[in-house]
C-alpha positions, -999 to +999 in steps of 0.1 A: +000+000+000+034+023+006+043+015-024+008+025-045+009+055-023+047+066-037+035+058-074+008+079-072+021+106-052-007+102-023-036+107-048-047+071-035-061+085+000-079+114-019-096+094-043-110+071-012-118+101+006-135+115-027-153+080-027-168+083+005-178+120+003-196+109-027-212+077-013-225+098+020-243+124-007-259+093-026-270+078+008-284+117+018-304+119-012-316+086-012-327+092+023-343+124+008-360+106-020-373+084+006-388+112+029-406+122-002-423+088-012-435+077+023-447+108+037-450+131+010-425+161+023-401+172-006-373+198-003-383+233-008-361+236-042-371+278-042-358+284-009-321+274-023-326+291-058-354+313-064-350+312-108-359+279-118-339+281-147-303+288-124-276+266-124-279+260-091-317+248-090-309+223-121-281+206-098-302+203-068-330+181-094-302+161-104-287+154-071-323+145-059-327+129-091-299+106-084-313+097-047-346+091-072-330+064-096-313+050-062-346+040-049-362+026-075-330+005-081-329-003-047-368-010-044-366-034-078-337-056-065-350-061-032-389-069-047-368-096-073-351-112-046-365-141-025-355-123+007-386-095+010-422-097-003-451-068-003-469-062+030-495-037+013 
């Protein structure tokens, strides 16, 4: 591990630190996405960015977008799998 760490002049720790800051905002805005489907509460996108059309507002969508896809990823897997089965 030294020696991948001299080759690469430490960029190996920041690239797993870049990994997990990047897997915690996934896991936020899958928890988000979450929030929205069960109890109907969604993040107040105008508060953050009052112009629809700013750069800003079309990130936020696409990092709750992301959390979105997550989900339903998540939801199909776990409905194809023998492990889980519908309650409602």
């Amino acid at each position: 591990m030294l020696f991948l760490n001299l080759l690469t002049f430490g960029l190996w720790g920041k690239i797993g630190r870049l990994t997990h800051y990047a897997f915690d905002a996934v896991l936020i805005s899958t928890v988000l996405a979450g929030m929205r489907r069960s109890t109907g509460l969604s993040l107040d996108t105008e508060r953050i960015s009052p112009d629809k059309a700013s750069e800003v507002s079309k990130w936020v969508d696409r990092y709750l977008g992301v959390g979105e896809w997550v989900m339903d990823q998540s939801t199909a897997v776990a409905g194809a799998s023998g492990w889980f089965r519908r309650t409602r």
